[in-house]
TORKOL-4160 file (C-alpha; in steps of 0.2 Angstrom, whole numbers, padded with zeros to 4 digits, m for minus):
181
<pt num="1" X="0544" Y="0438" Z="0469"/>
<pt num="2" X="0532" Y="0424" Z="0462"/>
<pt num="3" X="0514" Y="0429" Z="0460"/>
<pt num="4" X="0500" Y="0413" Z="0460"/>
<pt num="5" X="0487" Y="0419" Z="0448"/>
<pt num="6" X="0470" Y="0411" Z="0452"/>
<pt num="7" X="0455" Y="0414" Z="0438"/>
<pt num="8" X="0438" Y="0413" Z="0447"/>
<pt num="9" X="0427" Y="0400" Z="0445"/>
<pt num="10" X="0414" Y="0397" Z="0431"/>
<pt num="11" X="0399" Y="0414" Z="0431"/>
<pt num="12" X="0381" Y="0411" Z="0428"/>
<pt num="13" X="0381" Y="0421" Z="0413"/>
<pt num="14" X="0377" Y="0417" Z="0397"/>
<pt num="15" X="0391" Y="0414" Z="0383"/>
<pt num="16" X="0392" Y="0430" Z="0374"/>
<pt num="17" X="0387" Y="0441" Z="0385"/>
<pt num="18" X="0397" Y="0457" Z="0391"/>
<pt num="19" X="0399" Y="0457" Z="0408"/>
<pt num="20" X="0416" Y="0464" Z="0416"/>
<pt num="21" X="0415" Y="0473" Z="0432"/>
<pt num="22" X="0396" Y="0467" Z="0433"/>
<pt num="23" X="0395" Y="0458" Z="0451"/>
<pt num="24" X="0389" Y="0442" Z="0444"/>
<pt num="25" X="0383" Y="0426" Z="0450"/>
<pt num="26" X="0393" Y="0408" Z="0447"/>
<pt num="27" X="0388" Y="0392" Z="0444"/>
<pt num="28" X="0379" Y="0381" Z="0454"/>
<pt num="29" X="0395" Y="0370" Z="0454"/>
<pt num="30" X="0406" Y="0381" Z="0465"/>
<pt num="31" X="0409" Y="0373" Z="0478"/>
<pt num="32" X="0415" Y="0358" Z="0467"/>
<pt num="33" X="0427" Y="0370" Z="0457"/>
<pt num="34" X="0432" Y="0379" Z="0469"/>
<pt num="35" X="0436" Y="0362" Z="0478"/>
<pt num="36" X="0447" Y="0357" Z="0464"/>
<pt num="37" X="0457" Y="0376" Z="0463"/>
<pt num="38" X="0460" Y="0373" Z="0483"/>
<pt num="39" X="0466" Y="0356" Z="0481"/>
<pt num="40" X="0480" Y="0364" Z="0470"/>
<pt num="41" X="0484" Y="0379" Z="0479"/>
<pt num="42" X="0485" Y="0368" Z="0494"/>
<pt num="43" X="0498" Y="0357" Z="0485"/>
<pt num="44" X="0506" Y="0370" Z="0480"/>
<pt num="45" X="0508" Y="0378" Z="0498"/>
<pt num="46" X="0513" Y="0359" Z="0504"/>
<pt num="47" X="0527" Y="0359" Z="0491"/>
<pt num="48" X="0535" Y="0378" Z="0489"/>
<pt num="49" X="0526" Y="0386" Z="0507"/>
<pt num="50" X="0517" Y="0397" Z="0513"/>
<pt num="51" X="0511" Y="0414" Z="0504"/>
<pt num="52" X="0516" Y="0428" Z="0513"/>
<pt num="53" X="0503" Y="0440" Z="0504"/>
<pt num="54" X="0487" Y="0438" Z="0496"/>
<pt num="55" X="0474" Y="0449" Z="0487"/>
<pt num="56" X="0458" Y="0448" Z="0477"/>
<pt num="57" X="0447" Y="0458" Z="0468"/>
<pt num="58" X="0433" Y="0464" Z="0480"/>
<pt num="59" X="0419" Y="0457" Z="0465"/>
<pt num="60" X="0411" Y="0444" Z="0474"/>
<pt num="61" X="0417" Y="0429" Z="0461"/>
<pt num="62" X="0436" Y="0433" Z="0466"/>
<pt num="63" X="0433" Y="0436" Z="0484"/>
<pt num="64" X="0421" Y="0420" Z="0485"/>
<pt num="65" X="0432" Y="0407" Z="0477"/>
<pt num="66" X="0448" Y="0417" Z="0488"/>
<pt num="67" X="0438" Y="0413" Z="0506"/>
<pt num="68" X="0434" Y="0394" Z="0499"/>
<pt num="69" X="0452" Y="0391" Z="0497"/>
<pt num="70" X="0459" Y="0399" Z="0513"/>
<pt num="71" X="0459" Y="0414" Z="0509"/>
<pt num="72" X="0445" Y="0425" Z="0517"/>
<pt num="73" X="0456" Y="0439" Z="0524"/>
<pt num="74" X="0465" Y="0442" Z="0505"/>
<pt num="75" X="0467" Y="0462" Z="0502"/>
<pt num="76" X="0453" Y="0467" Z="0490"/>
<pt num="77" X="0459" Y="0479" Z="0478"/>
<pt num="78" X="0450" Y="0486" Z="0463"/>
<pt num="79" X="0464" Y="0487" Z="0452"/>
<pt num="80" X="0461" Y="0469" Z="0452"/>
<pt num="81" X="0444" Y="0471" Z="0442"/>
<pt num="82" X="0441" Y="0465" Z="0428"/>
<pt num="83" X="0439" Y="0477" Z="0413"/>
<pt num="84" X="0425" Y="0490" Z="0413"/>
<pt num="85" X="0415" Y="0486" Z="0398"/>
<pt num="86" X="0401" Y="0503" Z="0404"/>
<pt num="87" X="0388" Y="0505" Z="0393"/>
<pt num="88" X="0391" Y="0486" Z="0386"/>
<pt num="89" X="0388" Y="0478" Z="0402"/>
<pt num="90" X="0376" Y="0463" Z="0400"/>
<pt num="91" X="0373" Y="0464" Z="0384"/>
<pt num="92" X="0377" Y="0452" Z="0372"/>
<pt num="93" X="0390" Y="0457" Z="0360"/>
<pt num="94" X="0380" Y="0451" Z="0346"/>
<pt num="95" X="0366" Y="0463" Z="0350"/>
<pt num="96" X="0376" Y="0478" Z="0354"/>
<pt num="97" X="0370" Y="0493" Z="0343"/>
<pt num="98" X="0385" Y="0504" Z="0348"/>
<pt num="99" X="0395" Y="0509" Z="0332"/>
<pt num="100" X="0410" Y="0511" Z="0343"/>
<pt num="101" X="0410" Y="0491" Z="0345"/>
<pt num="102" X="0416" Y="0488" Z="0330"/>
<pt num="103" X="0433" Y="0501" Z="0332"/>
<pt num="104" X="0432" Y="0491" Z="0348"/>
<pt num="105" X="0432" Y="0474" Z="0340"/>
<pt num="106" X="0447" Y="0481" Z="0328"/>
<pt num="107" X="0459" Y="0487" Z="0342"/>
<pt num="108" X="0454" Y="0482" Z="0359"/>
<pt num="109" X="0470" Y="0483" Z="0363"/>
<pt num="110" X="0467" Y="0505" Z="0363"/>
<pt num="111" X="0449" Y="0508" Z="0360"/>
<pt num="112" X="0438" Y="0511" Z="0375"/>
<pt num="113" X="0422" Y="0503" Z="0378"/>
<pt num="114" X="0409" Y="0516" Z="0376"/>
<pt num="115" X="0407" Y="0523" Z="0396"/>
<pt num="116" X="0421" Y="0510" Z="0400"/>
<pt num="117" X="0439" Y="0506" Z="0397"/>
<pt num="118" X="0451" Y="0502" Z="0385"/>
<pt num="119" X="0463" Y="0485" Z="0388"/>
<pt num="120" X="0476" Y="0496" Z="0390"/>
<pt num="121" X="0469" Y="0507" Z="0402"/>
<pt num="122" X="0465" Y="0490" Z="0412"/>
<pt num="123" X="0483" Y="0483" Z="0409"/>
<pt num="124" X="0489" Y="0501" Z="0416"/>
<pt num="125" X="0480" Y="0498" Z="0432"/>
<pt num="126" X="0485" Y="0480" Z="0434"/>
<pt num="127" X="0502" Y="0484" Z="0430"/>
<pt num="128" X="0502" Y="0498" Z="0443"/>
<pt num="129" X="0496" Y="0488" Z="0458"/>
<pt num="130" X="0511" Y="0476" Z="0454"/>
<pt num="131" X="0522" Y="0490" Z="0452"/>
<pt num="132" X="0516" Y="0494" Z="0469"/>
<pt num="133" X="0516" Y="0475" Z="0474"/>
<pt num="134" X="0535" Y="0474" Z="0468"/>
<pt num="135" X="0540" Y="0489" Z="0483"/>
<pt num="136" X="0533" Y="0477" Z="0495"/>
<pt num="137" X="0543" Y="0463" Z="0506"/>
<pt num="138" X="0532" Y="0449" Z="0499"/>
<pt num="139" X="0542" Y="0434" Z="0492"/>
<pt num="140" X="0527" Y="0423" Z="0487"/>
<pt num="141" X="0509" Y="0430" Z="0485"/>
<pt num="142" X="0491" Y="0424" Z="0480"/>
<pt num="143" X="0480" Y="0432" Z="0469"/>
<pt num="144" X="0463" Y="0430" Z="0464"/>
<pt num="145" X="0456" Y="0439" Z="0451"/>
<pt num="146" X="0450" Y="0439" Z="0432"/>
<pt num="147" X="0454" Y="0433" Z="0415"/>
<pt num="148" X="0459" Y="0450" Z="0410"/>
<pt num="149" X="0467" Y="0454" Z="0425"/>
<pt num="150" X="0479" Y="0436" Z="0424"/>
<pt num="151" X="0483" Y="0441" Z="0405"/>
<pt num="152" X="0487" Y="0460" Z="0411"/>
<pt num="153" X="0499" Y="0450" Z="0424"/>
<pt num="154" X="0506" Y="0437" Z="0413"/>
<pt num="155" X="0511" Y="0453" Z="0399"/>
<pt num="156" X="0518" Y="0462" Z="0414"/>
<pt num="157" X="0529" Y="0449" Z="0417"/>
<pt num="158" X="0534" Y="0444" Z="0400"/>
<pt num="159" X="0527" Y="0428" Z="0400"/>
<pt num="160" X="0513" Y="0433" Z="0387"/>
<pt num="161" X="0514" Y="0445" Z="0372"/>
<pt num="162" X="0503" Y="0457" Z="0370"/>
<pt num="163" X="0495" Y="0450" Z="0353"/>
<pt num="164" X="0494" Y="0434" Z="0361"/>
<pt num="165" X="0485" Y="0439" Z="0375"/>
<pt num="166" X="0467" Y="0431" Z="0372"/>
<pt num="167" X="0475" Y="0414" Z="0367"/>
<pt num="168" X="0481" Y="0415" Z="0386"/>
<pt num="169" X="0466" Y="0415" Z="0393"/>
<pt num="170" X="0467" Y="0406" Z="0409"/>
<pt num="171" X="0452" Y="0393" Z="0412"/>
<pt num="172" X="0440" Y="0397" Z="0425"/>
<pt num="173" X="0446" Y="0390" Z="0442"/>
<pt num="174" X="0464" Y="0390" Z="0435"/>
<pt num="175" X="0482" Y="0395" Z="0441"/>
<pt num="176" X="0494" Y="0402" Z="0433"/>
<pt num="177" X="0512" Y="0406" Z="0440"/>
<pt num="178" X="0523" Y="0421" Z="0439"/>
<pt num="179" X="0538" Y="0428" Z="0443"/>
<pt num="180" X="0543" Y="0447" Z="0444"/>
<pt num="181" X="0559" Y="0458" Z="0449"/>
């Protein structure tokens, strides 16, 4: 099966600031990102076809930029949410008093955010909705989601290892393709 991977568009957030599962706003220049990620999904349907699935996280920067490009009617899942930062939420990592930031900061990869989750709980989630996906008679989907969410994909699939996961990091607005048995 080949997955399209789309990043939502740029937040209205300030750099720094924790904000995960947080429903935040984007960037007054939407609609001209969101123009651009269209524009290549729509070459991309031109060239390979149509998707015969597609999906979104329900947070309203997934499932904004998944109606802009066509998409409107994509499954919202909450698997597809970005990780759960819980007590961190919209704060600035550089203000955060939690001692448990730092064990955090030493292995992400295995130390929950105070209230929240770890990135392996979040990779476990992702990784069971394409488990899930995989049962399915899809051959080509669309899904709009998160940073975390694309890298959790991209290490499902083999395509990223885990320690470089954050080098990965998919820009805002971009795709990334794909391919699971």
């Amino acid at each position: 099966m080949e997955i399209t991977l789309i990043r939502h568009t740029a937040v209205d957030v300030p750099r720094g600031v924790c904000y995960g599962q947080t429903d935040v706003p984007l960037k007054e220049s939407f609609e001209q990102e969101a123009s651009v990620t269209a524009g290549l999904l729509s070459e991309q349907v031109t060239v390979e076809g149509a998707f015969d699935g597609s999906f979104t996280s329900p947070l309203s920067r997934c499932t904004r930029l998944a109606t802009a490009c066509g998409y409107g009617d994509a499954v919202r899942d909450d698997r597809l949410k970005e990780i759960d930062f819980g007590q961190w939420e919209m704060q600035r990592f550089d203000t955060i008093q939690d001692p448990r930031l730092q064990e955090w900061f030493g292995d992400y990869y295995n130390v929950q955010a105070t209230g929240g989750e770890s990135f392996m709980m979040q990779y476990q989630r992702v990784a069971a909705f394409l488990d899930e996906l995989k049962q399915q008679p899809y051959e080509r989907v669309a899904i709009f989601a998160h940073g975390g969410v694309l890298i959790c994909a991209q290490i499902y699939a083999g395509t990223v290892a885990k320690e470089e996961a954050f080098e990965a990091l998919t820009p805002y607005g971009g795709i990334v393709r794909i391919c699971i048995e």
